[in-house]
N, CA and C of each residue as an Amber inpcrd file, in Angstrom:
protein
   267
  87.9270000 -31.0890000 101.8200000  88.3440000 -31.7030000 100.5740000
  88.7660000 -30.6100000  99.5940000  89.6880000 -30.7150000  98.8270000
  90.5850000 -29.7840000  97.8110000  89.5010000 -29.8860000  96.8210000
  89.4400000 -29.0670000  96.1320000  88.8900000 -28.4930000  94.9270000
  89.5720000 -28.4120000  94.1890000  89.4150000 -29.3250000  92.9660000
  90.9240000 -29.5200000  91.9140000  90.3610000 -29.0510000  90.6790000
  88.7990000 -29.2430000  90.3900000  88.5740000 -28.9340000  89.3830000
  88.1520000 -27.5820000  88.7490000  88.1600000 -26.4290000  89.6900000
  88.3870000 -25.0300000  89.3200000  88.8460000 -23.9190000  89.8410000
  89.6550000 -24.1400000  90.8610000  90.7560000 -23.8350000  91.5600000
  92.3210000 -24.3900000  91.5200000  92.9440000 -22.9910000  90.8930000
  94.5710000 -22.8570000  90.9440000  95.1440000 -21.8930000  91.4990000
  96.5040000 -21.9250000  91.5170000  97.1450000 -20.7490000  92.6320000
  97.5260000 -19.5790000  91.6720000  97.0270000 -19.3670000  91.0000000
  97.2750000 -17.9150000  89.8030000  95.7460000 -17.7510000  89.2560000
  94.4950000 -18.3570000  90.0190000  93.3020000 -17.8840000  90.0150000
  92.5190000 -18.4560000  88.8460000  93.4900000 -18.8960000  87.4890000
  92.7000000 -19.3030000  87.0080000  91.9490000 -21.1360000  87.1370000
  90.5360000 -21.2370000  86.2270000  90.3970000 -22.1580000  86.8330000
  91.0900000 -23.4830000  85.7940000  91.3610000 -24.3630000  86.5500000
  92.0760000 -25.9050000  86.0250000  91.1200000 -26.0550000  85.1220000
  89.3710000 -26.0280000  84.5940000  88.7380000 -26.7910000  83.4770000
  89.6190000 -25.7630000  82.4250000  89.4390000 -24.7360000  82.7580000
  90.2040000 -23.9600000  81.3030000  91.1780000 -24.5350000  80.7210000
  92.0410000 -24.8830000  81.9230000  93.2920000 -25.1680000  81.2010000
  93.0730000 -26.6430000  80.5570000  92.5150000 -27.0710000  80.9470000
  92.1000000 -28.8570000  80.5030000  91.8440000 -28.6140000  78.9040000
  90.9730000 -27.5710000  79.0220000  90.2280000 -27.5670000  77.8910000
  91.1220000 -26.8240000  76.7090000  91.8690000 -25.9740000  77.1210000
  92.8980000 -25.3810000  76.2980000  93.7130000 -26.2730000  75.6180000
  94.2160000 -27.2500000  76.6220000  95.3740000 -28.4420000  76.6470000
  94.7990000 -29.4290000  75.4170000  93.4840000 -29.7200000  76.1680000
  93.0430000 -30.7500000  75.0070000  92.7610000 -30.5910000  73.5520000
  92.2650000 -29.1300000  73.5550000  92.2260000 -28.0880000  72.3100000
  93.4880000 -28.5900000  71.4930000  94.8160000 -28.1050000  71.3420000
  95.7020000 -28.4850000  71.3740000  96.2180000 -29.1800000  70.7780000
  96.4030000 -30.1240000  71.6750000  96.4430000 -31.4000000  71.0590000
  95.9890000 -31.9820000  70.3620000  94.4590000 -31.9420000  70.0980000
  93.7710000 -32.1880000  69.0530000  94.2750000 -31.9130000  67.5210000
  94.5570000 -30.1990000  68.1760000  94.9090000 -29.4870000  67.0330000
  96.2860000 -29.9760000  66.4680000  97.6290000 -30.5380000  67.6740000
  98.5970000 -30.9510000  67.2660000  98.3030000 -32.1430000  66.1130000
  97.4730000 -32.9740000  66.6690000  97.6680000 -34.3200000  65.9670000
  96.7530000 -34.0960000  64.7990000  95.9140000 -33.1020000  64.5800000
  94.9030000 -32.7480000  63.0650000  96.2800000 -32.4000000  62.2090000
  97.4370000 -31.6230000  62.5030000  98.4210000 -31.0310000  61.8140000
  99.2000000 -32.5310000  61.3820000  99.2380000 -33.2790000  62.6380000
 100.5890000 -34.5070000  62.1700000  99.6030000 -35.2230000  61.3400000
  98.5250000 -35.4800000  60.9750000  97.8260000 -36.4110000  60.1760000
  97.9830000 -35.4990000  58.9560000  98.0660000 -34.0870000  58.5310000
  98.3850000 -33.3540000  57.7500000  99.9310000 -33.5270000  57.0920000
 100.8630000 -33.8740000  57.4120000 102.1090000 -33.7980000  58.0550000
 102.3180000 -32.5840000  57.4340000 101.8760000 -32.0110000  58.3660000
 102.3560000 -30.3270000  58.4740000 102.9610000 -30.2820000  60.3270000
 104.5360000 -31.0190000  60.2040000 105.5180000 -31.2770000  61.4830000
 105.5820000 -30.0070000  61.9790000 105.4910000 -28.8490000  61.5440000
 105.7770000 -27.3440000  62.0870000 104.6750000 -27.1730000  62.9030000
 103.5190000 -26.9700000  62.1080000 102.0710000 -26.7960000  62.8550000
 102.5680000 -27.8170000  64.1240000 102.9110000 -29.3330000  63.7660000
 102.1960000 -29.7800000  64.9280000 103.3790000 -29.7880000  65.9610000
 104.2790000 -29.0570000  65.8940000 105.5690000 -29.0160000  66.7640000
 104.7550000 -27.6770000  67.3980000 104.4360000 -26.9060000  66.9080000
 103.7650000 -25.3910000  67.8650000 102.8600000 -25.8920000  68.6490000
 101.7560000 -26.7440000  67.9750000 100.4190000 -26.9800000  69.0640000
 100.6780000 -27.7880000  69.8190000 101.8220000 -28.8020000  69.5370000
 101.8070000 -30.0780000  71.1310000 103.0360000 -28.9140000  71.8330000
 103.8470000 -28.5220000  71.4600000 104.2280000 -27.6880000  72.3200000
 103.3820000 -26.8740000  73.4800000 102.8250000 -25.9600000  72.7460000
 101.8100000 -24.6170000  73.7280000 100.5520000 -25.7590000  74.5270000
 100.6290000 -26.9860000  74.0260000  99.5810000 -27.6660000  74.9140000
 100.4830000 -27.7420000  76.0860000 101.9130000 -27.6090000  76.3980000
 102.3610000 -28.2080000  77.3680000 102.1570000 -27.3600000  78.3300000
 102.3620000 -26.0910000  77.5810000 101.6290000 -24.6180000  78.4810000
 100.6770000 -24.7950000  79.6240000  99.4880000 -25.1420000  78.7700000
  98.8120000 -25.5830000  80.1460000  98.5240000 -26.6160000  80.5220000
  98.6950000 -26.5330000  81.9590000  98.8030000 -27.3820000  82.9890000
  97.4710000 -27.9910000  82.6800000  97.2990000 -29.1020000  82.5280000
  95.7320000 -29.8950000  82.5100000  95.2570000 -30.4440000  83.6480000
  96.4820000 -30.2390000  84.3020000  96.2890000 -30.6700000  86.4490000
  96.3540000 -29.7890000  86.9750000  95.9320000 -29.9830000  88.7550000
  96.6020000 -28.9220000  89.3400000  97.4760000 -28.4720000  89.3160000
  97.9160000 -27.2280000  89.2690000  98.8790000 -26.4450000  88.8530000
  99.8300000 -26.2130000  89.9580000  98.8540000 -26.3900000  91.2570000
  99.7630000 -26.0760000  92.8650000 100.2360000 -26.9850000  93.1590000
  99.8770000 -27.9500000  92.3020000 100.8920000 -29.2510000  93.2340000
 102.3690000 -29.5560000  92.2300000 103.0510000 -29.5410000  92.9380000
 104.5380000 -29.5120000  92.6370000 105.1930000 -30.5950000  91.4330000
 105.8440000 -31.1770000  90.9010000 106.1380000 -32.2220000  90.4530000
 106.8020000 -33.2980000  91.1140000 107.4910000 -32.5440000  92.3960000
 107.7020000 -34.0000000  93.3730000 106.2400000 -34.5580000  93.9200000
 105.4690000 -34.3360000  93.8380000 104.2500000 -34.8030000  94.8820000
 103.2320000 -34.8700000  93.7500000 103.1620000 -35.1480000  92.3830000
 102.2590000 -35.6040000  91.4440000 102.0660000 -36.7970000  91.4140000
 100.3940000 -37.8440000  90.9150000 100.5830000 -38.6150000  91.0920000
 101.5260000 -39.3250000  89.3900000 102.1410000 -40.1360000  90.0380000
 102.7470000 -41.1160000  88.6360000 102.0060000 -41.4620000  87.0030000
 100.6270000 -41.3650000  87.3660000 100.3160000 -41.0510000  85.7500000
 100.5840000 -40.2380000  85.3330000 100.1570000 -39.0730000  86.1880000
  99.8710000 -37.7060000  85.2460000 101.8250000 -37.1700000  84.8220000
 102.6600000 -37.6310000  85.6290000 104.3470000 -37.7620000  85.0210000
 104.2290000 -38.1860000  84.0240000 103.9050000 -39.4600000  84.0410000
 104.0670000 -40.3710000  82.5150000 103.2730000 -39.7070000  81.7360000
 102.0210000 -39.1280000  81.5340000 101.3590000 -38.0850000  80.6290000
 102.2370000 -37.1130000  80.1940000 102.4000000 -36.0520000  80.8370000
 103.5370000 -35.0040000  80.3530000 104.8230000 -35.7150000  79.7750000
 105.4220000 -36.2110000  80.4280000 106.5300000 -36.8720000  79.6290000
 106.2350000 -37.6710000  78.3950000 105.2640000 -38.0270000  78.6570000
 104.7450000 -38.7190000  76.8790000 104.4710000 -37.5340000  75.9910000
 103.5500000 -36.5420000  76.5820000 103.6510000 -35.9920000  75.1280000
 104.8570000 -34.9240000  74.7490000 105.9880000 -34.5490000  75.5560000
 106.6760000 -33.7380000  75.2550000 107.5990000 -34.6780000  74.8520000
 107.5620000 -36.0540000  75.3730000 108.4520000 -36.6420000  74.4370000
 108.0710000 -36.8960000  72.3880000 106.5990000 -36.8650000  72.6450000
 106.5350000 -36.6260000  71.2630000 106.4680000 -35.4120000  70.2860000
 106.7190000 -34.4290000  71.3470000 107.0550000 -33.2860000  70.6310000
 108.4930000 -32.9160000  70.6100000 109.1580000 -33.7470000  70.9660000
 110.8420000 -33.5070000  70.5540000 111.2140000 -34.3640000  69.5070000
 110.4480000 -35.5980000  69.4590000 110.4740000 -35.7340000  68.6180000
 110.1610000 -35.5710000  66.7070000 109.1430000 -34.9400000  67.2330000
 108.7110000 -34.5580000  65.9230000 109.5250000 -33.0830000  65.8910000
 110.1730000 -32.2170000  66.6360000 110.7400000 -31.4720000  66.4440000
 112.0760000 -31.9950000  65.6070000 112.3700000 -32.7020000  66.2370000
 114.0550000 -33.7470000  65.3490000 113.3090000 -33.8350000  63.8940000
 112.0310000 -34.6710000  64.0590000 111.9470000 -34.8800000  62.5990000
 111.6970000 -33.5010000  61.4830000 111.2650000 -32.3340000  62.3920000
 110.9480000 -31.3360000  61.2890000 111.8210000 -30.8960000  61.4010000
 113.1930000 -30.6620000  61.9190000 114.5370000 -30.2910000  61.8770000
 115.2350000 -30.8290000  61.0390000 115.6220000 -32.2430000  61.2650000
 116.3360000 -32.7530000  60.2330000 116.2180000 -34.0570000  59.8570000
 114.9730000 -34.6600000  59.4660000 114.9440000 -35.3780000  58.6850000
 113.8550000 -34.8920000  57.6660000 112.8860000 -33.8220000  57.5540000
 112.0670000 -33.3210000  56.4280000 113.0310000 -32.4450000  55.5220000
 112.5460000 -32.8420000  54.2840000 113.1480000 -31.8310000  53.5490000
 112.7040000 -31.0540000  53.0410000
């Protein structure tokens, strides 16, 4: 049986990155309740950094949540990038 929860193929272990990720995000959305859009365009960004899954498994062979996860939140970090681009003044 695979070992997913602290084993990756660059050694470090996956809780780190979980925990980094979730860090993060936290921190993104403490900034958007701030609406400080800059802050929270950096922290949901660098959350995307790390991988909160296995890292060795490819994106063709992920399962279908964890797609729709990443794509959700980088979709909300383009968006809020649009909005701190050009609709804040």
């Amino acid at each position: 049986m695979e070992n997913t929860t602290f084993e990756s193929k660059t050694g470090h272990p996956v809780l780190t990155n979980r925990i980094a990720h979730i860090v993060m995000c936290i921190g993104g959305l403490g900034f958007l309740f701030t609406k400080d859009f800059t802050m929270s365009v950096v922290f949901l960004g660098l959350s995307l950094a790390f991988d909160p899954f296995n890292a060795q498994k490819p994106w063709t062979i992920r399962p279908l949540w964890q797609k729709i996860y990443l794509l959700a939140v980088l979709t909300i970090e383009i968006i809020l990038l649009v909005i701190d681009i050009f609709i804040k003044k």
